[in-house]
N, C-alpha and C positions, 0 to 999 in steps of 0.2 A: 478710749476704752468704753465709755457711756455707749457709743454708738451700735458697738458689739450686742447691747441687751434690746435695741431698737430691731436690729435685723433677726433676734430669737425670736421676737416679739410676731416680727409679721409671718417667718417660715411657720412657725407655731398655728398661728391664726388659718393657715394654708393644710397642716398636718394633723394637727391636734384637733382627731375624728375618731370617734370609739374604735373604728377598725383600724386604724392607721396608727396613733400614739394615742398617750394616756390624756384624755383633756384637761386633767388638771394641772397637767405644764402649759399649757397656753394661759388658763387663769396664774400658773406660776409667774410665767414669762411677762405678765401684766404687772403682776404686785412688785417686780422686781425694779422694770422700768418705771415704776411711778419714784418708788424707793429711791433709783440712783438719780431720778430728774430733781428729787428733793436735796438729797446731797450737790447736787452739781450749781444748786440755785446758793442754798448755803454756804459752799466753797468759794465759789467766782464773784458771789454776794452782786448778783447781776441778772434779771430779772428780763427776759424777752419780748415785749408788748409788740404786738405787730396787731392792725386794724381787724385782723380776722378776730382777734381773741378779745376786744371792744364791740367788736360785731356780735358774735355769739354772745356773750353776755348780757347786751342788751336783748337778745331776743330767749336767751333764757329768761330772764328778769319778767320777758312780758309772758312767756308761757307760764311764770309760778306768778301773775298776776291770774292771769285766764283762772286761776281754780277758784279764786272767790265767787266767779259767776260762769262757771262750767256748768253742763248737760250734768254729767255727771263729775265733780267733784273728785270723788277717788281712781275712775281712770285718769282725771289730767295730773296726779300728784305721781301715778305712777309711770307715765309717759315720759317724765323728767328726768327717771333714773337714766334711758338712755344718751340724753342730754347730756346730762352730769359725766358721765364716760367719756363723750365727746371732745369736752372741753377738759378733762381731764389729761387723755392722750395730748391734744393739739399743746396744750400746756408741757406737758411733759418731755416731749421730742424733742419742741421746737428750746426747751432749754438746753438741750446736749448737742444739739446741730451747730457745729462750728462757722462752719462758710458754704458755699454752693458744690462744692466738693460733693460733703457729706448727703445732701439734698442728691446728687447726680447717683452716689453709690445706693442711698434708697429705695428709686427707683430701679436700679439695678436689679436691689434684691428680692422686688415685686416680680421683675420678669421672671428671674431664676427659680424663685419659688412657686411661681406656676409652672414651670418647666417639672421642678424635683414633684410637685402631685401627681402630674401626667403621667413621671419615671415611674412612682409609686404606685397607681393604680394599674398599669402598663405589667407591671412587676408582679403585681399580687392578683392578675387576674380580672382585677373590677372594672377596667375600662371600657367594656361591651356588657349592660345590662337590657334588662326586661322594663323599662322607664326613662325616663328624662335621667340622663345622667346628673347625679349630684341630689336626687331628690330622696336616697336614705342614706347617705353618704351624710350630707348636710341638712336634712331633715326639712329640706325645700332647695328643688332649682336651682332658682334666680340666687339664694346665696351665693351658690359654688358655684355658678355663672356669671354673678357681680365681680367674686373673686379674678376670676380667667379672665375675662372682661380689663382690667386695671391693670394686671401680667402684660396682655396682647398690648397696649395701646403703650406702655415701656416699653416694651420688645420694638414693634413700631417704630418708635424717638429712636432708641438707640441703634436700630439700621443702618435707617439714615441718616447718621450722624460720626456712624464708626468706618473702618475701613478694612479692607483686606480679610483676613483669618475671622477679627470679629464680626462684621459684618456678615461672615458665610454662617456663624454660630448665632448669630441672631435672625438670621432670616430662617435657620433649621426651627430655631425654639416656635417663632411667628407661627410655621404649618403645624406643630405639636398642637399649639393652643388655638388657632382655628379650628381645626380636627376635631378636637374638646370642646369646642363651644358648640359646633354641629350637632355633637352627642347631646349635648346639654340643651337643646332644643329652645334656647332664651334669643328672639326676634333681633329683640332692642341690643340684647347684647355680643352681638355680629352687626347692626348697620350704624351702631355707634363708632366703634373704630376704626370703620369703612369711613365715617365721615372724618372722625381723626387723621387718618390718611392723608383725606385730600388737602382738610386744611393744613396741616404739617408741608405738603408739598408746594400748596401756594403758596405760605409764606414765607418757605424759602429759596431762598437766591444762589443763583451761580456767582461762578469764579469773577464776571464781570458786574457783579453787586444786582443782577437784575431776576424778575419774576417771572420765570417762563409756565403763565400763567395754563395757556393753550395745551404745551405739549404736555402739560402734569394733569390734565382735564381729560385728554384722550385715555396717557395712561390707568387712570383713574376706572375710567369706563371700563378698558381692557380688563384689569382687575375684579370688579363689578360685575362685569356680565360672566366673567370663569367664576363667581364665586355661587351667581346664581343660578350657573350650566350645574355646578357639583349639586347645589341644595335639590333643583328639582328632578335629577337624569339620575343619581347616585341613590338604588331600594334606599343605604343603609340610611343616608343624609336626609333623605324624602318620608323618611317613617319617624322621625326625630325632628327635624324643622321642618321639611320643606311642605308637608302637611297645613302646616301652623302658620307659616309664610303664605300659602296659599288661601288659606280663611282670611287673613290679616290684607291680603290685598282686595278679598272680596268684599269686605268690610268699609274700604277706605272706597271703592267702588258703586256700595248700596247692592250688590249684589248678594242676596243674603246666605245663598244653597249650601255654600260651604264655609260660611263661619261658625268656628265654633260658640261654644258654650260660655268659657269663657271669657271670650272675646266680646258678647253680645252684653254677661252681665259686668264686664267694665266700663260698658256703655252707660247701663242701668245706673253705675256708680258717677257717672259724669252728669247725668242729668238728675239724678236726687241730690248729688253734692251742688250744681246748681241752684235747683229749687230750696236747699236749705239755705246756703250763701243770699239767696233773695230774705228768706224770714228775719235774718241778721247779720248784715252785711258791714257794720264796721267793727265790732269786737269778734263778732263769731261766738264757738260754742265753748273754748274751752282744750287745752291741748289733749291731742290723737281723741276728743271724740266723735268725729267721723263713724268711728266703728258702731260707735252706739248708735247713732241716730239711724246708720242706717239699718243694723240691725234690727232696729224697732220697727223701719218701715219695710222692710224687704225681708227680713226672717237670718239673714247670716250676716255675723258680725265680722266684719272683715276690715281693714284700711282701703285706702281708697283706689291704692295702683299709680297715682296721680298727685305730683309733689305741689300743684298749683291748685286742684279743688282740696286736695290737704290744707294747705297754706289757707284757703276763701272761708273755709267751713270752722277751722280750730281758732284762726285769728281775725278774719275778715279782712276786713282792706287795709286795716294800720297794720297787724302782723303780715299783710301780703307784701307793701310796700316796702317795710322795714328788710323783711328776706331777701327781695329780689332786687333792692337798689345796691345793694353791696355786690350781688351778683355784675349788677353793671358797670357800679365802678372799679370794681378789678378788674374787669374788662376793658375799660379806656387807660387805666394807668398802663395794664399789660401791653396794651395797643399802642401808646406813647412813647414803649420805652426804644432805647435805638441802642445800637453796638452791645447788643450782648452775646457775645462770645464764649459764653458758657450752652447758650441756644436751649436755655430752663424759658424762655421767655416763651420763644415758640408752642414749648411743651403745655405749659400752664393757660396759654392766650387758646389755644385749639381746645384743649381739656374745658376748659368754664363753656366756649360756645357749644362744644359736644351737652353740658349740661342742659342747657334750654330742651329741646328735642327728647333727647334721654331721661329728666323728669315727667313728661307727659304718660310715662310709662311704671315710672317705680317715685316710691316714697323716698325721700334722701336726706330731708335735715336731720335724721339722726342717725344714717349709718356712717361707722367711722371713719370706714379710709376714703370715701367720698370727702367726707369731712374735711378729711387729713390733706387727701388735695390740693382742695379750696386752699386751707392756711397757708400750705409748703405757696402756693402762688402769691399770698401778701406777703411773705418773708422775702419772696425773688424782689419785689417790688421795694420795698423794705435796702435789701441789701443792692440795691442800683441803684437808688435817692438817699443820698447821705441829709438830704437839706431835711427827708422825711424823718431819718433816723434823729435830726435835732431835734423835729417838730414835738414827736414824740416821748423825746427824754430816751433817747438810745442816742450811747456812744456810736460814733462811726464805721465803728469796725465791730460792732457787734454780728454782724453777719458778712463776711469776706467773702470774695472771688477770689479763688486760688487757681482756673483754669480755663 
């Protein structure tokens, strides 16, 4: 039953847009799942600790250290709030998540529910505007492009891992939500589960246990070069990304004619987040102020675009360390684990390396279902090492395979 208020939770997060439904059932849909995570903890009297949620604590713990000796003080106390959220969901969930099941139908409901937006704006008209699609919809882009973005890359897993009738319904959702990321003119958030893809493909294995590394490389390409025939031959794709694609390779080139604006001052933001990382480089300034500093020195106060001069600038090299070593060891546990048959391994082992690449672009330790992610990957790892589930103080079966 719990898991019903998980999946309003996210379609809500997906619908609940002034034009779309009322937003205060998404903030509904939050208080409720916190509410039934408290009960479910209190019933079962059985508490889910898994390393992500040792993790984040310790690095909340050192962001509400950072305010004693932050830039400014009152933005690092309020940078926490969304911290607190964070670890509130990852808490929350991961107390009503029975076994890998539930984790699998999750993700399910990430894809479907970018499906039902598509249906929605499709329905009501909004799906061809005068903008980056999603940017008064969601009062920025890259929101409603993170959201499709996390849709596509379930859609994705579950292709390739379904059969027949679903299989054809999941490969239909995949061009929807391409479609819509096209509209939505976000770089990263098209060559992100382009690299998803691939790695999803290498990793896995035919009928005969083997990696058919080569022909899922060619495929790969194939795919790749039609997606960037559509971006730049396609007005409608070309006036929406393929513009922005086009600055962004001129960029990555030193050719400067057609980068844009943009583009040029996330540059700006990489090399003063730099040069402040050099002024104090093991504590840093203080969480999210980045904005401030740089607003002082460049005139607009902004974050940084960039989840690694974030991490240099707020914490320095202990909160850089601290971030990114957990990034890497759920990477080798993931990488470790063998016979899994539910194939969440896969999903979460390609998802974390998508992350490397894909922070250089957007800020992430504090948006949720990023977040939410990460954890659902320590709980896979969690629920395939029973020796961890001792080490821990988790019963055995506190996290099941059931398929």
């Amino acid at each position: 039953m719990g898991i019903g208020f998980v999946y309003v939770y996210i379609v809500l997060s997906y619908i609940g847009q002034p034009s779309i439904v009322d937003p205060r059932l998404h903030s509904l849909s939050l208080y409720m799942l916190l509410a039934v995570s408290i009960l479910t903890i209190f019933y079962t009297k059985r508490f889910h600790i898994n390393h992500y949620l040792i993790w984040y604590v310790l690095f909340l713990a050192i962001s509400l250290f950072s305010t004693t000796y932050a830039y400014n003080a009152n933005v690092a106390l309020a940078g926490l709030y969304s911290m607190i959220v964070v670890l509130g969901l990852a808490v929350a969930i991961t107390s009503i998540l029975r076994d890998s099941m539930d984790i699998k139908n999750v993700l399910v409901c990430f894809s479907l529910s970018g499906f039902l937006l598509f249906t929605v704006l499709l329905w009501r008209d909004q799906l061809f505007v005068d903008e980056r699609l999603g940017e008064s919809l969601f009062g920025n882009a890259n929101i409603f492009a993170n959201l499709m973005m996390l849709s596509l890359i379930c859609s994705i897993w579950l292709s390739l891992y379904s059969q027949g009738i679903k299989r054809a319904a999941y490969l239909f959702i995949i061009m929807t939500q391409v479609y819509t990321l096209f509209l939505s003119g976000g770089r990263k958030y098209i060559l992100v589960p382009a690299l998803f893809f691939y790695l999803l493909l290498i990793l896995k294995k035919d009928a005969d246990g083997r990696n058919r590394v080569i022909r899922y490389t060619v495929l790969f390409a194939l795919v790749i070069s039609s997606v960037f025939w559509l971006i730049f031959s396609v007005p409608l794709f070309y006036d929406t990304i393929g513009y922005r694609m086009a600055g962004f390779l001129d960029l990555l080139t030193g050719d400067n004619q057609n980068v844009l604006n943009g583009d040029m001052e996330r540059q700006y933001m990489m090399d003063y987040g730099i040069d402040f990382f050099k002024e104090r480089p093991i504590t840093g300034y203080g969480t999210d102020n980045f904005k401030i500093l740089f607003g002082d020195a460049y005139g607009r106060y902004v974050y940084s675009h960039n989840n690694f001069i974030e991490m240099l600038v707020n914490y320095g090299v202990m909160g850089f360390i601290l971030y990114y070593s957990f990034y890497m060891f759920l990477i080798c546990k993931l990488w470790l684990m063998k016979n899994d048959n539910s194939k969440l391994r896969d999903f979460f082992l390609a998802f974390m390396i998508c992350l490397l690449p894909f922070e250089m672009g957007v800020v992430s330790y504090n948006l949720y279902f990023i977040q939410l992610f990460i954890c659902f990957g320590s709980v896979i790892v969690l629920q395939k090492t029973p020796k961890e589930n001792k080490k821990w103080g988790l019963p055995t079966h506190a996290y099941k395979e059931q398929f």
